[in-house]
C-alpha positions in Angstrom: 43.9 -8.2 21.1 46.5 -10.1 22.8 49.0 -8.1 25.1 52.0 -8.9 27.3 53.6 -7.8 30.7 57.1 -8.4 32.3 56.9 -8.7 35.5 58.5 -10.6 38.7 55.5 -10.2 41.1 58.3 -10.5 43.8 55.9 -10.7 45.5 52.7 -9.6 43.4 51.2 -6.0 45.0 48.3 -3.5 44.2 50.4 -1.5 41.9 50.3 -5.1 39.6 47.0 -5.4 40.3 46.8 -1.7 39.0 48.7 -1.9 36.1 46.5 -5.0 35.0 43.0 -2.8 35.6 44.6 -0.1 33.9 45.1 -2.2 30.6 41.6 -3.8 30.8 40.2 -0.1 31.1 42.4 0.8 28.1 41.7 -2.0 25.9 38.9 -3.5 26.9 37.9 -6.3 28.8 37.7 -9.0 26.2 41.8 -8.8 25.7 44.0 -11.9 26.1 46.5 -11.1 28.5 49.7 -12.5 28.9 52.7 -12.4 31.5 56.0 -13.2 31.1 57.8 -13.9 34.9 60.7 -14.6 36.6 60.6 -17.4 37.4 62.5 -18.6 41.6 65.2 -16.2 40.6 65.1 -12.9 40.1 66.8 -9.8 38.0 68.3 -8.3 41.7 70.6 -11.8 41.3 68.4 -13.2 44.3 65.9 -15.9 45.2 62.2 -15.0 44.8 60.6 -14.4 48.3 57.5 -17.0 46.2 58.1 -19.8 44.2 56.9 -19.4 40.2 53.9 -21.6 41.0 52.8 -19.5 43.7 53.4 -16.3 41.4 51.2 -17.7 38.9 48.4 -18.7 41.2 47.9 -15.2 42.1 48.5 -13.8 38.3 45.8 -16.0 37.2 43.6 -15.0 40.8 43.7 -11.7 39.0 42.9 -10.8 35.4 46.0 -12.9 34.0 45.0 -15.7 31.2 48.3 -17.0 30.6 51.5 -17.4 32.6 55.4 -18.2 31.1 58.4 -18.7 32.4 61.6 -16.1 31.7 64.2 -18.8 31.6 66.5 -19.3 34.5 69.7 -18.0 32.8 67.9 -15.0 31.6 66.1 -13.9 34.6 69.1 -13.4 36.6 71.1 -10.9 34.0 71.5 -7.5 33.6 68.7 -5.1 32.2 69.3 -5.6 28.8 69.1 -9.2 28.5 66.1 -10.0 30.9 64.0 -7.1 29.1 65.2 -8.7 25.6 64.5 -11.9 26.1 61.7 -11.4 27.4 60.2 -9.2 24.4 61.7 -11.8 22.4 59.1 -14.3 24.1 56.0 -12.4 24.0 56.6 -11.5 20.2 57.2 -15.5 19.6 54.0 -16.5 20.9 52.6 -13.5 18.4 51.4 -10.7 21.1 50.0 -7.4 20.0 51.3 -4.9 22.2 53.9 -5.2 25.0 52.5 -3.2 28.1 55.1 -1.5 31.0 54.9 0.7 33.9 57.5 3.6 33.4 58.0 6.9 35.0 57.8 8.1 31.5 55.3 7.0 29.4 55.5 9.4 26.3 56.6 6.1 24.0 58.3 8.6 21.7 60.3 10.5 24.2 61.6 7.0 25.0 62.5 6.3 21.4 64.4 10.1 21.4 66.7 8.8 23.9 67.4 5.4 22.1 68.3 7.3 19.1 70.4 9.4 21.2 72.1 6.6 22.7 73.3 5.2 19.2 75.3 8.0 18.6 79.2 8.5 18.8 78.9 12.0 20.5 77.0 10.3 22.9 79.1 7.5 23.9 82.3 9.9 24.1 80.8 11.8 26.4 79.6 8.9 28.7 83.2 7.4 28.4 84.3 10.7 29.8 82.3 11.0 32.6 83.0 7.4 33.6 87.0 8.1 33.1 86.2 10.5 35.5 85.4 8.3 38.3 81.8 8.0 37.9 80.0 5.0 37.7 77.9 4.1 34.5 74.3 4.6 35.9 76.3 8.2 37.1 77.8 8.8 34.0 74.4 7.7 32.1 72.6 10.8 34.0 75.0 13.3 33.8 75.1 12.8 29.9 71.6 12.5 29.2 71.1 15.8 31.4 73.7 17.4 29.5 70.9 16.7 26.7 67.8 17.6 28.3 66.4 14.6 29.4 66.8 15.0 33.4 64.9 12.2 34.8 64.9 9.4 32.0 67.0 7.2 34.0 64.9 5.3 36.8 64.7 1.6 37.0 61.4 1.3 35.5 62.2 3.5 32.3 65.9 1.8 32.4 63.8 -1.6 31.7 61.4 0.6 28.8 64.4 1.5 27.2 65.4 -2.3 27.1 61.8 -3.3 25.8 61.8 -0.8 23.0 65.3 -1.2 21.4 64.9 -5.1 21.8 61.9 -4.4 19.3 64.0 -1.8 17.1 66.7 -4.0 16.9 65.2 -7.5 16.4 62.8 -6.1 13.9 59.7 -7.4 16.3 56.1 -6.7 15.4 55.2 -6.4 19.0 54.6 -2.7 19.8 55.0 -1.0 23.5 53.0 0.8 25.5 54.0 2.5 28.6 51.3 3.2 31.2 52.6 6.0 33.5 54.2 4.1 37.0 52.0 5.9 39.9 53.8 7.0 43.0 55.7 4.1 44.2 59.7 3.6 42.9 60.8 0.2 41.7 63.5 -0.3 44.8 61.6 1.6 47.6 62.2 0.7 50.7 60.7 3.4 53.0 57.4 5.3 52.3 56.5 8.4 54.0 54.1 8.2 57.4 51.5 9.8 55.6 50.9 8.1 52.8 47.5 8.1 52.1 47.4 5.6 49.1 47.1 1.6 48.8 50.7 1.2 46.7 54.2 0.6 47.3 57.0 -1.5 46.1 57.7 -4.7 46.3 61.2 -4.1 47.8 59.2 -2.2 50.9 57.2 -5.4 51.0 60.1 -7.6 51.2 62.2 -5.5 53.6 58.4 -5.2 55.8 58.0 -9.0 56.0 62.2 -9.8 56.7 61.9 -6.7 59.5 58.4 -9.3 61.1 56.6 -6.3 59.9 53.5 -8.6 58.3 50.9 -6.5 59.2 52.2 -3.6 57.8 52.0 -4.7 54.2 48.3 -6.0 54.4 46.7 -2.6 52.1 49.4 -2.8 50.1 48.7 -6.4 48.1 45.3 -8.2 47.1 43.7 -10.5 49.3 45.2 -14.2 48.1 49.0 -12.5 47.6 48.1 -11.2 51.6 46.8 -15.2 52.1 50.1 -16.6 50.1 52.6 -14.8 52.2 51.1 -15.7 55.5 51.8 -18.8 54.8 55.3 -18.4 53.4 56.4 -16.5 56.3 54.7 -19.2 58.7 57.0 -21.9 56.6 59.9 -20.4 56.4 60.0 -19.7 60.6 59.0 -23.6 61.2 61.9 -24.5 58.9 63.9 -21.7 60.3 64.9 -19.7 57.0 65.1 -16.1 56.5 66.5 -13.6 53.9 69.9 -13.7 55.6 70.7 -17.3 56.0 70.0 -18.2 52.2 71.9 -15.6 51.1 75.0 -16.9 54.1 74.1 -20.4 52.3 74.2 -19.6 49.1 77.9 -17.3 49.8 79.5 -20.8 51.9 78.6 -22.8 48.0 79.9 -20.0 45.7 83.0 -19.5 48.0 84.1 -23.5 47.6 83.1 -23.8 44.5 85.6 -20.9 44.1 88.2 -22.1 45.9 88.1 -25.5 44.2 87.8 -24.7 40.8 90.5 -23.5 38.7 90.9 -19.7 37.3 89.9 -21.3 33.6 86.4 -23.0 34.6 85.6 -19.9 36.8 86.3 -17.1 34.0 84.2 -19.7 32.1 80.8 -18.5 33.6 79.1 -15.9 32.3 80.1 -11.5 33.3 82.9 -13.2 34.9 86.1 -12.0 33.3 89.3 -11.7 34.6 89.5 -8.5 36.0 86.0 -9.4 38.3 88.3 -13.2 38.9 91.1 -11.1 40.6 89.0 -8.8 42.7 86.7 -11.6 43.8 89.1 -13.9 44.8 90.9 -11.4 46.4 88.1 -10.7 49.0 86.5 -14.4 48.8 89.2 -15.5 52.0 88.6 -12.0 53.8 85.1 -12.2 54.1 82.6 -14.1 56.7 79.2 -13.2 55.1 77.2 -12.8 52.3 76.9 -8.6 52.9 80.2 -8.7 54.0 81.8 -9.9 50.8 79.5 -8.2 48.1 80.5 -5.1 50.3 83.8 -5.8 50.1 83.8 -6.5 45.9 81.9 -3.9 45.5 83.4 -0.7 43.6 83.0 2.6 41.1 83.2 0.0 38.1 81.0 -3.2 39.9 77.6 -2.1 41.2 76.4 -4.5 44.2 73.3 -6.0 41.8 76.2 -6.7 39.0 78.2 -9.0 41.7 75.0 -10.2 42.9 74.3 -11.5 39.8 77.6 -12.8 38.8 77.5 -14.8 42.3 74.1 -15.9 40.9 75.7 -17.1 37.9 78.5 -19.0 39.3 76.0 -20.5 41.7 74.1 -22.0 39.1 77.0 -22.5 36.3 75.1 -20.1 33.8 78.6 -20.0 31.5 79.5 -17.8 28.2 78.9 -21.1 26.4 75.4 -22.3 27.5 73.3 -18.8 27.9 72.9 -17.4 24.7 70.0 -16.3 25.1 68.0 -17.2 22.3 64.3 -18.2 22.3 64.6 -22.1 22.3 61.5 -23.1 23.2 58.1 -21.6 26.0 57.6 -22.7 29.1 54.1 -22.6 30.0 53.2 -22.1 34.0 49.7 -22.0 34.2 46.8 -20.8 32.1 43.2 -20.0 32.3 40.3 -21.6 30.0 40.9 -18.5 27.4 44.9 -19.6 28.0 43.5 -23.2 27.3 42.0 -22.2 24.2 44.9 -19.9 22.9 47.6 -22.4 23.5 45.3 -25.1 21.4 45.1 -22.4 18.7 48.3 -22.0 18.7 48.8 -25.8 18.5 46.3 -26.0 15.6 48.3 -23.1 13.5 51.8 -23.8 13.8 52.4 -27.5 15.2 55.6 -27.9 16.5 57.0 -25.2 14.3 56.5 -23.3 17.9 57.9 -24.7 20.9 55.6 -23.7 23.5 55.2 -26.3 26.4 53.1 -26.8 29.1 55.2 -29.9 30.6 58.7 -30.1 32.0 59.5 -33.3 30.8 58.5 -32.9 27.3 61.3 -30.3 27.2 63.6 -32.3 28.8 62.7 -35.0 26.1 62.8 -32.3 22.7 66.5 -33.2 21.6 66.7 -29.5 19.8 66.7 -28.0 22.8 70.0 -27.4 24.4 71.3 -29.6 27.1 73.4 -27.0 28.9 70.1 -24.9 29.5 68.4 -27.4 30.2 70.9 -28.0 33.1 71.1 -24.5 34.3 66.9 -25.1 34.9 67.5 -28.2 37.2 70.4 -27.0 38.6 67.7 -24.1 39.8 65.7 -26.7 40.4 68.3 -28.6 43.0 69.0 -25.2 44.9 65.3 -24.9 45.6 65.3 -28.5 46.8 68.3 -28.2 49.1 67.2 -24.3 50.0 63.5 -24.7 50.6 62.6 -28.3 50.7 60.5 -27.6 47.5 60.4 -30.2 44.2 59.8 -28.6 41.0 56.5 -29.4 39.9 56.6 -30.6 36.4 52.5 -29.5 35.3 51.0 -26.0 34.8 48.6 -24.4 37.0 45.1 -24.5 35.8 42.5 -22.6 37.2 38.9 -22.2 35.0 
C-alpha cells in the first residue's frame, strides 16, 4: 500500500515522528510511504527555520521512503490551495490513502461538515455573522456551532477539510485517513509546566530556539532533527541572522519594490487586489519594521498570516498569471532504495506521460513546463542565496 503525508516538518518533532509510527502500526510495516513538504517557504507566509534538504534528510532518518517538493507558489497560500495541491500531488504519483493528524478524526463527521458548507443556508448565515464585524475564522465558528459541530474548526481539521473536498471535488482516487492529533495544537506556543509528555508544536519549538531556549526542546524532536538544529542555530549566530532580521530584510525588499512599482504590476501579484493595494500602501511609509507594519495592515477583514502571505507573494512575484496551481510536473527531494525502486516503476509504467523529476535542471530544460513557475522557484532560490548564503542543490538526497 502506498500512503501519503503533508507535512512542513518546520522543523520535524516527535509528534511527526508519531504520526509516522502510528501509520506503520496501522498498516503495516511493509507500506511505501510518501511525504509531500514545504519546501524553504512555508504556509505561515515565512521562511522555513531548515532548508528542504535538511527536512528530507531527517524524513528519510525516519521511516519516510520518498520525499517531494510542494511547489514554491503553492506552499506559501492559504489553506485551501496548499492542502489541494498537495492532494493533487500524492494522487498523481497514484497513492492509496492520504494520512493527516486532525483533532477530529471521525472521516465522516468531516464529510458532514463539507456537505454542510455547500449549502446556501449555510453561507447566508456566515455572510451575516461576518457583516457583523466578525472575522471569517469567527464567523466560520459561530455558524458551524449554530449547527452542532462546536470544535470542528482548529488548524489541523481546517487543513482535513481542505484534503477531503480537494478529493470530492477533483474526483481523486486517493482516500483520507485521519489519525487523531494527540495533545499538542498546531500553533502552540506555551505548554503547561507540568507536562509530562515528549510532544509539542513546532511553533513552541521555533519560538524555544529564537527565545536561545535550545535546551528546552531537546525531548521534544528525534535525535538527528536535535543534531540538525544545533547546527543551524550555531550558523545562523556566526553569520549573525535570527528570526527578526530576515523578516526586517525581507519588509526593506517588499517596501521598495512597492514603492517603485506602479499600482498595475502590484495588483498583478497574486491575493493582492485593490482594496489590500490601498491599505498596504497606506501603512508601507508609516512603518519601521516588519511586526510593525503587518500590525499596522492588519484588520477584522485581513488576518496577520493572510498579509504575511501576500508580502510573501509580492516578495517572490507569485502573480494571478503564473500560479495556477495545477500539477505541472514532481519534484523529487530525496528517496530511499524502496523510493529508488518506486520511482523506476513508475518510469517503466508511464514514461514521460508522468513528470516526476529527481533533477532541477531537467525541469528547467522540459519546455512544457511553465516558465513563470519556473521563475517563481529560482526567484526562491535567489532569496535563499542572498538570505542565508545557501545554493540550491540541484540532486536529490539519497540515503540506502
Amino acid at each position: 500500500m502506498r500512503i501519503g503525508i503533508v507535512a512542513e516538518y518546520n522543523p520535524f518533532h516527535n509528534g511527526h515522528l508519531y504520526q509516522i509510527k502510528k501509520i506503520k502500526e496501522i498498516f503495516g510495516r511493509d507500506i511505501f510511504l510518501v511525504v509531500i513538504i514545504s519546501g524553504d517557504f512555508v504556509q505561515r507566509g515565512e521562511l522555513s527555520f531548515l532548508n528542504k534538504w535538511e527536512k528530507t534528510e531527517i524524513a528519510l532518518e525516519n521511516g519516510v521512503d520518498l520525499v517531494v517538493e510542494l511547489p514554491l507558489y503553492c506552499s506559501v497560500q492559504n489553506a485551501e490551495i496548499f492542502s489541494r495541491t498537495a492532494t493533487e500531488i500524492l494522487d498523481y504519483l497514484e497513492v492509496d490513502m492520504q494520512v493527516f493528524g486532525a483533532e477530529e478524526e471521525n472521516i465522516q463527521k468531516l464529510e458532514e461538515v463539507i456537505k454542510l458548507q455547500s449549502k446556501q443556508s449555510y453561507k447566508k448565515k456566515l455572510t451575516d455573522f461576518i457583516k457583523s464585524g466578525n472575522s471569517y475564522s469567527t464567523s466560520q465558528k459561530l455558524v458551524l456551532n449554530e449547527y452542532g459541530y462546536e470544535n470542528i474548526v482548529k488548524s489541523n481539521n481546517i487543513l482535513g477539510l481542505e484534503y477531503i473536498r480537494a478529493i470530492k471535488k477533483r474526483k481523486l482516487k486517493i482516500k483520507p485517513y485521519a489519525i487523531k492529533r494527540e495533545v499538542s495544537q498546531y500553533n502552540e506556543e506555551k505548554i503547561e509546566k507540568n507536562r509530562i509528555d515528549n510532544m509539542v508544536s513546532a511553533s513552541f519549538i521555533r519560538k524555544e530556539i529564537e527565545e536561545n531556549n535550545f535546551e528546552k526542546i531537546k525531548r521534544f524532536v528525534p535525535e538527528n532533527t536535535y543534531e540538525i538544529l544545533k547546527e543551524k542555530v550555531k550558523e545562523r549566530k556566526e553569520k549573525g541572522i535570527n528570526d527578526a532580521i530576515l523578516k526586517n530584510d525581507i519588509f526593506k525588499m517588499v517596501k521598495y519594490k512597492f514603492l517603485t512599482y506602479s499600482k498595475k504590476e502590484i495588483i498583478k501579484i497574486y491575493d493582492t487586489t485593490e482594496e489590500i493595494y490601498v491599505r498596504i500602501y497606506d501603512r508601507l511609509k508609516e512603518s519601521s519594521s516588519y511586526n510593525e507594519f503587518v500590525k499596522n495592515v492588519k484588520s477584522r477583514n485581513f488576518s496577520t498570516k493572510r498579509i504575511e502571505r501576500i508580502i510573501m507573494n509580492i516578495f517572490l512575484n507569485v502573480t494571478l498569471k503564473s500560479a495556477d496551481f495545477k500539477v505541472d510536473y514532481v519534484r523529487v527531494l530525496g528517496f530511499n532504495s524502496k523510493g529508488r525502486e518506486y520511482l523506476k516503476n513508475m518510469k517503466d509504467k508511464f514514461g514521460n506521460q508522468k513528470k516526476i523529476f529527481v533533477n532541477w535542471k531537467d525541469i528547467e530544460k522540459d519546455e512544457k513546463i511553465s516558465r513563470k513557475k519556473i521563475n517563481i522557484e529560482k526567484n526562491g532560490f535567489l532569496v535563499k542565496e542572498l538570505l542565508f548564503e545557501e545554493k540550491e542543490r540541484l540532486n536529490p538526497v539519497v540515503i540506502e
